[in-house]
KOLTOR-530920 format. One record per atom (N, C-alpha, C): x, y, z. Coordinates in steps of 0.1 Angstrom, whole numbers, plus 5000, padded with zeros to 4 digits. Atoms other than C-alpha are relative to their C-alpha. Layout:
<sites>
XYZ/...
</sites>
This chain:
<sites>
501250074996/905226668483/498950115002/501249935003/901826788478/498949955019/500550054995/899426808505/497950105001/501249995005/895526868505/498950015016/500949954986/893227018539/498550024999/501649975003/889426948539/499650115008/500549934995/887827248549/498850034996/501449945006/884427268531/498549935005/501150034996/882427108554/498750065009/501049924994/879527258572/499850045013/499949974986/880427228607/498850025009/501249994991/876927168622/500249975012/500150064980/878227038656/500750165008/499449894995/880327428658/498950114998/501649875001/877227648657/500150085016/500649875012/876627968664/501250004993/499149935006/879928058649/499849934985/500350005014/879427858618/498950034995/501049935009/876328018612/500050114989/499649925010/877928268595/501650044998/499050055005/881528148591/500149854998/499150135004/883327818578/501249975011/499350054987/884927618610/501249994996/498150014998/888327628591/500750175003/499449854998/888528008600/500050025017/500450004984/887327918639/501550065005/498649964999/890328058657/500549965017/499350084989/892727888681/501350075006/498749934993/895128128703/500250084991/499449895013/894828408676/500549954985/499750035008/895428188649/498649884996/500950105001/892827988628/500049875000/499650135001/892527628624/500749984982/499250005012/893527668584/501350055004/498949964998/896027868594/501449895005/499350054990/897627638622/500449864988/499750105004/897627338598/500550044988/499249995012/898827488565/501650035011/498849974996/901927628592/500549855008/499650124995/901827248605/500949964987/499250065012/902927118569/501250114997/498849885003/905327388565/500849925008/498950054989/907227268595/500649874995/500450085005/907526958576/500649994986/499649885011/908527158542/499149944991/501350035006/905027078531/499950174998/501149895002/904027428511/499650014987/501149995009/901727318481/499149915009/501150034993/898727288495/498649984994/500949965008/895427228483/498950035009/500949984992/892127348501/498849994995/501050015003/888427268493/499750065011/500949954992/885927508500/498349984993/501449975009/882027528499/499350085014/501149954991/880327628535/500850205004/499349945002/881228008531/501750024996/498950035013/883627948500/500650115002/499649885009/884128348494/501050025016/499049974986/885728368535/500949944999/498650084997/888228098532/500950074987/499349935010/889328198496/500850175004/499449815000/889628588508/501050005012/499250004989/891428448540/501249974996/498950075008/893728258515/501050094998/499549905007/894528528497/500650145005/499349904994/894628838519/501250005008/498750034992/897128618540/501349974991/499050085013/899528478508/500249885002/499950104997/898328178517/501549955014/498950024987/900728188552/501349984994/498749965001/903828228531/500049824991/500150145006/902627838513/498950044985/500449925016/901527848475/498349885001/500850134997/897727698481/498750024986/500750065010/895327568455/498550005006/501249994995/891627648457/498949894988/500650095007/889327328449/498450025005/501049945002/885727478443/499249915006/501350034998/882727298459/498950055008/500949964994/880327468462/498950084994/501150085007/878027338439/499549875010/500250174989/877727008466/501149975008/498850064987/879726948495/500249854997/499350125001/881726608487/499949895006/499450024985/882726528522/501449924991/498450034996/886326308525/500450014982/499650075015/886326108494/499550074987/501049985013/884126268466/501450165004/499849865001/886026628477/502049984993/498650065010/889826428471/499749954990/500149985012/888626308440/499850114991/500649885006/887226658429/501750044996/498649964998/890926758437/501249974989/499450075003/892526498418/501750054988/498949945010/894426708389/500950125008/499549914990/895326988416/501349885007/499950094992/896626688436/501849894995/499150145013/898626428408/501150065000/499450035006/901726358406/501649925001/499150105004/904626128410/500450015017/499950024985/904926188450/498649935009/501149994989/902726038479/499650145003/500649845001/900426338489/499349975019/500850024985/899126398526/498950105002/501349944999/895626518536/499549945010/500749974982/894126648572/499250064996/501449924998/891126808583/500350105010/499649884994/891127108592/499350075011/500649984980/889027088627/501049885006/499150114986/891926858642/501550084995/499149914992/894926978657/500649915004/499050084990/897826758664/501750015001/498749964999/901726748669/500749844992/499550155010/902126378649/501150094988/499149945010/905326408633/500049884988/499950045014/905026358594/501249964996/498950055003/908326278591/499749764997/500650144993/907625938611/499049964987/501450065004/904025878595/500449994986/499950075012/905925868561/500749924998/498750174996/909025648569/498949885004/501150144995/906025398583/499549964985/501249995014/904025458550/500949934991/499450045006/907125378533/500649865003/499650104995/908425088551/499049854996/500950084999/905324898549/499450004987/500649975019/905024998506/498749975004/501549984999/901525098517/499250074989/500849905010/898825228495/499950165006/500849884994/897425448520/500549955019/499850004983/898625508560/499850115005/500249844989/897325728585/499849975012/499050034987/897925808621/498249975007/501050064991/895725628649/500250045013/499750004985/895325648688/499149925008/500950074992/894225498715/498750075008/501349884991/891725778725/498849964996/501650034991/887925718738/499550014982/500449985013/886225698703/498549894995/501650095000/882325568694/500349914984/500050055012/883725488654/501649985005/498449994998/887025308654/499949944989/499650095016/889125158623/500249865011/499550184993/890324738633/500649954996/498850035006/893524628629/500649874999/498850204992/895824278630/501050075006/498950014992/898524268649/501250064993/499049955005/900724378622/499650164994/500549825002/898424768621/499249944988/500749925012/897024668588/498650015001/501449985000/893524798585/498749894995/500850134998/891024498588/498450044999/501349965000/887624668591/499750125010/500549904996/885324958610/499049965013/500850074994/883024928638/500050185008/500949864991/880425208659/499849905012/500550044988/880225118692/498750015007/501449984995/877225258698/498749914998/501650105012/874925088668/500149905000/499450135003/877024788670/500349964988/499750015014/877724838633/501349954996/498350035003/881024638621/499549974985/499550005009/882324638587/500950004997/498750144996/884924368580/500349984984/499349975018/887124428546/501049875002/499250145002/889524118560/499549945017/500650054986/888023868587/501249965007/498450124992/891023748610/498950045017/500249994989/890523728653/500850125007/499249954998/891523938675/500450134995/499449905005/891424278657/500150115012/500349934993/891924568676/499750154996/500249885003/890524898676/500450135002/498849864996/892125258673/499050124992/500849835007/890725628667/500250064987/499249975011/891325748633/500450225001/499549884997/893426078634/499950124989/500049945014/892726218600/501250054992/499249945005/896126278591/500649894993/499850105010/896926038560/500850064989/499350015013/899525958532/499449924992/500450065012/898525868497/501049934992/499650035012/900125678470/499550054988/501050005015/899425848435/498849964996/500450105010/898325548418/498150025013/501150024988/895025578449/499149994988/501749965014/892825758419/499649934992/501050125009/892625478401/499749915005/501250144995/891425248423/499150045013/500949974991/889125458441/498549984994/501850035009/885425298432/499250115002/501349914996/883425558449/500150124987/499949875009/882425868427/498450065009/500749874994/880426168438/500150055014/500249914984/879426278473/500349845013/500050144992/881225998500/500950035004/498949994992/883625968527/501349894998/497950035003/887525848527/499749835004/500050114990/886225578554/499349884990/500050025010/884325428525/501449934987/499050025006/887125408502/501349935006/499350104991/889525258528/499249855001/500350104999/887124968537/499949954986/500250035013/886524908497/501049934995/498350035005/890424868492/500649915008/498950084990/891624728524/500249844996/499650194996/891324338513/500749994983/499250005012/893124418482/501050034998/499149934999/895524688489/500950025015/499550014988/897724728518/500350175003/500349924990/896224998543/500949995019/499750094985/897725008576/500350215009/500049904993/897625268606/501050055008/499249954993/900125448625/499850065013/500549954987/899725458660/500950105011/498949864994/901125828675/499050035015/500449994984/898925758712/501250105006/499249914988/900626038735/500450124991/499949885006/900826288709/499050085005/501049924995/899026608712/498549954990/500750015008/895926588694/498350035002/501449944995/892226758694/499350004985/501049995004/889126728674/499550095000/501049895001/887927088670/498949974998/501250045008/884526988664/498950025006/500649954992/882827148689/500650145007/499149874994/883027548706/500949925012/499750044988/883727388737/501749934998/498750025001/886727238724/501250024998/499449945002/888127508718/501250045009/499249984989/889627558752/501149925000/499350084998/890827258750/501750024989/498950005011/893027298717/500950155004/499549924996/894027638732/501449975016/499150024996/895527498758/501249874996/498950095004/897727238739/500550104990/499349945013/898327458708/500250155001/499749884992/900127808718/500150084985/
</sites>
């Protein structure tokens, strides 16, 4: 099994330090956040890996490299000609990515102990296109589920923005954890092309395909995405 770590985003909420590094080198108890999550899939016996970079490209690649990729064989997916974000950066990926296994892909400012084992037995159970893990933690953007998890629509609590891919009652809402399994076959029915996020391509599919979330509430789990949060992930992740 293949799996695939966004790290080429720009990290404008982690400033000063991304002013002149890339938030996947931020470092958590001596170890960085790329680091911790290519040694998460390992645990796992996840070690092809693939990594998009673009917001200081030449640091993550020389971190890749000087380390041997943490003892995992990892694959460098160039952007940095135009940052992607979710979706445009896994399509960029796509031939690095392909081929006859499901494939799993996290971000590499979150930090959790969700066992992959689990979140594929679910993925499999449910012959999903696409499953990834949820919680019940405090969240201003949630996914919206039925009763039986599958992914139903989106909503911002703040703007009051909802976007509704299957209408039913009664949906409920859950945090998305960014740690998702793919089906192959995804790349061809992913409409979006160029620069666009995952979240996107999930609502586009869900009233067609069968999406559904996995709820790992009480796990560890942190959103690097801010310095300040850094404490926090330090004291869950040793």
């Amino acid at each position: 099994m293949k799996a695939m770590i966004f790290s080429a985003g720009l990290g404008t909420r982690f400033k000063p330090w991304t002013d002149s590094h890339p938030k996947a080198l931020a470092v958590v108890n001596g170890k960085s956040l790329l680091q911790r999550n290519i040694e998460y899939l390992q645990h796992y016996g996840i070690y092809d890996v693939v990594v998009n970079v673009h917001h200081y490209a030449d640091q993550v690649t020389h971190a890749v490299k000087e380390n041997n990729g943490w003892g995992s064989k990892v694959a460098i997916s160039d952007e940095t000609g135009e940052v992607l974000e979710t979706g445009g950066g896994l399509l960029k990926a796509k031939d690095l990515l392909q081929n006859e296994q499901p494939f799993i892909t996290l971000n590499a400012d979150f930090l959790t102990n969700l066992n992959l084992h689990d979140l594929i037995a679910f993925h499999q159970q449910k012959k999903a296109l696409i499953s990834f893990g949820i919680t019940d933690r405090k969240s201003t953007r949630n996914f919206l589920f039925d009763k039986d998890s599958r992914l139903c629509g989106w909503m911002n609590s703040v703007t009051a923005e909802k976007r509704i891919s299957i209408d039913k009652p009664d949906l409920t809402p859950k945090a998305y954890s960014c740690v998702v399994v793919f089906e192959p076959t995804v790349f061809n029915l992913i409409p979006q092309r160029g620069k666009f996020s995952l979240v996107d391509t999930y609502l586009s599919l869900a009233a067609d395909y069968p999406i559904f979330g996995y709820d790992h509430s009480g796990d560890k789990l942190v959103d690097v995405g801010k310095p300040e949060s850094v404490d926090i992930a330090e004291s869950l992740f040793q």
